[in-house]
Residue frames relative to the residue before (quaternion, step in Angstrom):
aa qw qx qy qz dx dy dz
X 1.0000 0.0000 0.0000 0.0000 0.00 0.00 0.00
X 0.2498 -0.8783 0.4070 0.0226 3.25 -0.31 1.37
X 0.7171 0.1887 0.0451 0.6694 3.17 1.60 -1.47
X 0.3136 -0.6589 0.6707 0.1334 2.96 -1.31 0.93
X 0.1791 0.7791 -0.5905 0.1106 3.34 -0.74 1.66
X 0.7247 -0.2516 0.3217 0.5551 3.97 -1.25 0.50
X 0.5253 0.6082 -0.3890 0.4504 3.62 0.09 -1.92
X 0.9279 0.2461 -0.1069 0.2589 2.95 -0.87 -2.02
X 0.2332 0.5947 -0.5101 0.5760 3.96 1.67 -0.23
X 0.8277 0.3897 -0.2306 0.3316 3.17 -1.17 -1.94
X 0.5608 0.5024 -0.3891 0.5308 4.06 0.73 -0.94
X 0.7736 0.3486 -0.3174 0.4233 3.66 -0.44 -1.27
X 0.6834 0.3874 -0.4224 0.4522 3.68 0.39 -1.01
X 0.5622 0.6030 -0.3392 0.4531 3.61 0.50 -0.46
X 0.7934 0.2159 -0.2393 0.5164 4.05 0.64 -0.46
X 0.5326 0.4975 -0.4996 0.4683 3.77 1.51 -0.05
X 0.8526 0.3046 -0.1662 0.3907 3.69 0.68 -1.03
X 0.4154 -0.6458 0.5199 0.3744 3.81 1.55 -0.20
X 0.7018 -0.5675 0.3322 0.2740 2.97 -1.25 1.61
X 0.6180 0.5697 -0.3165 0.4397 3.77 0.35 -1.59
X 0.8563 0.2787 -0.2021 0.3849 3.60 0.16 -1.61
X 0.6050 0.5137 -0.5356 0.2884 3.48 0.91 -0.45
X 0.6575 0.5300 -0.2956 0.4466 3.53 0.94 -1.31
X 0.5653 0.5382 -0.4279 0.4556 3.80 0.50 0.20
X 0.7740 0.4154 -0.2239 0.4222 3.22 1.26 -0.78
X 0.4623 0.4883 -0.3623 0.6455 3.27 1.83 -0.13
X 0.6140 0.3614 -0.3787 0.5907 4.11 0.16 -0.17
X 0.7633 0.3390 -0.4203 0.3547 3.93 -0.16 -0.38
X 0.4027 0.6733 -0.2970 0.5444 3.42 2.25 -0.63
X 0.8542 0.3201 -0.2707 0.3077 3.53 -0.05 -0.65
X 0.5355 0.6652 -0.2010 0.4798 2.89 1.57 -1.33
X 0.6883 0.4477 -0.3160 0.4754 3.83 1.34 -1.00
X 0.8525 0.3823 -0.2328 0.2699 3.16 0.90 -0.98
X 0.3869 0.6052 -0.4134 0.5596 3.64 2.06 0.53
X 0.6811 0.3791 -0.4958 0.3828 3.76 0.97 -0.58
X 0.5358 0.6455 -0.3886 0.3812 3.57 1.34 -0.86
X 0.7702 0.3569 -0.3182 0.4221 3.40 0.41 -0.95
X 0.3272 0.6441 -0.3452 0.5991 3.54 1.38 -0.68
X 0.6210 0.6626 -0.1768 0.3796 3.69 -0.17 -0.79
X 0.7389 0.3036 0.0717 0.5972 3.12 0.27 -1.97
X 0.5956 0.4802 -0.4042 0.5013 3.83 0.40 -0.40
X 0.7195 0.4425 -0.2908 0.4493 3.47 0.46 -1.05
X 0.8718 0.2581 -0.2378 0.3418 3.26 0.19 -0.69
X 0.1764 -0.9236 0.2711 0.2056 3.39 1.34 -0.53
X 0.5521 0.4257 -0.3673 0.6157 2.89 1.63 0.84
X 0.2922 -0.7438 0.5635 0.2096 3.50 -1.43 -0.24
X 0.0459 -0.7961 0.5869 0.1402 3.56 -0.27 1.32
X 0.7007 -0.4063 0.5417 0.2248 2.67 -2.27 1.23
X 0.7260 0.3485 -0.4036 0.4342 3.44 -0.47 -0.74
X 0.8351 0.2563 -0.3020 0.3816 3.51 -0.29 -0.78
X 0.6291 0.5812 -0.2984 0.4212 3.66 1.23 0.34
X 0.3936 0.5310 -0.3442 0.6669 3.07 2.42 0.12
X 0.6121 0.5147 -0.4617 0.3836 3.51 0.45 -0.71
X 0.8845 0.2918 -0.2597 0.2550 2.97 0.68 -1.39
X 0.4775 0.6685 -0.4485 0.3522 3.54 1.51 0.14
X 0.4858 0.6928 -0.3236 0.4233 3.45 1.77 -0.46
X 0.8533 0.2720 -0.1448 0.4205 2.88 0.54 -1.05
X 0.1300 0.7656 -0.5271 0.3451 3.65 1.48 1.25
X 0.8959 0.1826 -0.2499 0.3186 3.65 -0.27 -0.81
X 0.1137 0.7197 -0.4654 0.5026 3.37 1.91 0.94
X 0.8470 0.3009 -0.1017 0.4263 3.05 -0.25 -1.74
X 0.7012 0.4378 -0.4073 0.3882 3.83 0.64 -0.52
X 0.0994 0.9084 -0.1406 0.3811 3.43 1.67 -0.33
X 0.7875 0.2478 0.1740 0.5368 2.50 -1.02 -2.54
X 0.7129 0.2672 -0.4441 0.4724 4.04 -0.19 -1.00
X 0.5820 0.4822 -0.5120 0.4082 3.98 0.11 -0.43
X 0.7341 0.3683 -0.2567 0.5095 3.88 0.39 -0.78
X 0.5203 0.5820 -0.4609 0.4220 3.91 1.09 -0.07
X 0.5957 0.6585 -0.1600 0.4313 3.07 1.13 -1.96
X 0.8231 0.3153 -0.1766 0.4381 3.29 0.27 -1.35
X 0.5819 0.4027 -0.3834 0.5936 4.18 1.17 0.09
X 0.7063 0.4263 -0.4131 0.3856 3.48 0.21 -0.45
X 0.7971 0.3055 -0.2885 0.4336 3.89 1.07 -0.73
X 0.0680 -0.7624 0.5179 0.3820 3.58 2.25 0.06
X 0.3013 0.4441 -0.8057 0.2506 2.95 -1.25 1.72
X 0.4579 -0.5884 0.6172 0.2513 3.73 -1.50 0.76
X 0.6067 -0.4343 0.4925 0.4480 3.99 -1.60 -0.45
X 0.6447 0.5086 -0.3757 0.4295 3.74 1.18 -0.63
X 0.5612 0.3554 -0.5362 0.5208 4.44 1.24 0.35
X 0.3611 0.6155 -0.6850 0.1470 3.75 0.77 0.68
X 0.0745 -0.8983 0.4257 0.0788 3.90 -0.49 0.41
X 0.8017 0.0317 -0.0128 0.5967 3.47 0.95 0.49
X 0.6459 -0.3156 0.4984 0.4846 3.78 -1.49 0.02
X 0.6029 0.3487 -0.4771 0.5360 4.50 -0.47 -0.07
X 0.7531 0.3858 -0.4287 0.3165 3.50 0.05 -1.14
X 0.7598 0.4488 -0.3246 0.3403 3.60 0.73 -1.29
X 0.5580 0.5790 -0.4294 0.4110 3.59 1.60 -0.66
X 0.4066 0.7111 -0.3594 0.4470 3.89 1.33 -0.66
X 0.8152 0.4036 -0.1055 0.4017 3.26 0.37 -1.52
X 0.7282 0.4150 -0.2449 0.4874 3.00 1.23 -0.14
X 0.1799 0.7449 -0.3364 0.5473 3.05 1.59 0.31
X 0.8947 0.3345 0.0015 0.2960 2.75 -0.50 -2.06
X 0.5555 0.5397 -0.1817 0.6059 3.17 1.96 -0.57
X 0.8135 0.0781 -0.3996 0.4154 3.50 0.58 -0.21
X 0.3581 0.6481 -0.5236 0.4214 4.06 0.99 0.82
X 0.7036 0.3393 -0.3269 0.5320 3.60 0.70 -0.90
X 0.5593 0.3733 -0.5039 0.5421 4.41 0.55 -0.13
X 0.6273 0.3939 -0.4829 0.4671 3.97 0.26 -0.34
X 0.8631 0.1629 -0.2852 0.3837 3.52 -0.08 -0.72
X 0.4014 0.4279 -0.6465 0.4877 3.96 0.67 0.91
X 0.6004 0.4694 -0.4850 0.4290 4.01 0.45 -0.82
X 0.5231 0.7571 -0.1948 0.3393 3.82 0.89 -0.45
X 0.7210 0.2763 0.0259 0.6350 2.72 0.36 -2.01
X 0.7051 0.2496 -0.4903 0.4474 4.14 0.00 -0.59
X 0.4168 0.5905 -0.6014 0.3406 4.38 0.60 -0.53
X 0.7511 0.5291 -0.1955 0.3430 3.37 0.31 -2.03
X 0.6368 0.4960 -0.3527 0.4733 3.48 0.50 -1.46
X 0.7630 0.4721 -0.2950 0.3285 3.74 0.26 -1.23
X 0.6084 0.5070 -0.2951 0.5345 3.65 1.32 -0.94
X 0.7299 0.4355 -0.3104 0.4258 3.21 0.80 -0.67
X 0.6025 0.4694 -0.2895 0.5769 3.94 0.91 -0.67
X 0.8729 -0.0350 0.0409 0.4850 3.72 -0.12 -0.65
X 0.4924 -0.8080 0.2743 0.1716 3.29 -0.31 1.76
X 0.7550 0.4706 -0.1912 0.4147 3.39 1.03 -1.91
X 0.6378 0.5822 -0.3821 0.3290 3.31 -1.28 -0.26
């Protein structure tokens, strides 16, 4: 693999997660981030309170995608094999606290209006 291209992204994620699940996660991606922005248009403000909630609920979500990651490709913490792997994992740890901080903002603005 010579070049790193979109293609070849969209290939690998495709054989770590299987066709079916990656593209679910790109549709539950978009779909989150049109209500988010959706969201913010409407209200044109950002509340504090429900933006504590969702900073709370940050190392949930980084967590959970580290334990997703690691059942979906069954590997354990002992195939961790070097600095890339752990910098990976952290990665993956801080994408899944960004998009729970996301998804609980949205969900709340979107379930219960005031506040």
């Amino acid at each position: 693999m010579k070049d790193l291209t979109f293609g070849t992204l969209i290939a690998v994620f495709e054989e770590i997660f299987g066709r079916g699940l990656f593209w679910a996660m790109v549709a539950v991606a978009v779909v989150t981030t049109l209500a988010y922005l959706y969201v913010l248009v409407r209200d044109r403000s950002m509340s504090m309170r429900k933006f504590l909630w969702a900073q709370l609920s940050m190392p949930l979500g980084a967590v959970a995608a580290v334990l997703f990651v690691q059942a979906v490709t069954h590997s354990s913490f002992r195939d961790i094999g070097g600095p890339v792997d752990v910098i990976v994992l952290l990665g993956i740890a801080a994408m899944g606290a960004v998009g729970i901080a996301i998804l609980v903002y949205t969900l709340q603005s979107l379930l219960r209006r005031g506040s």
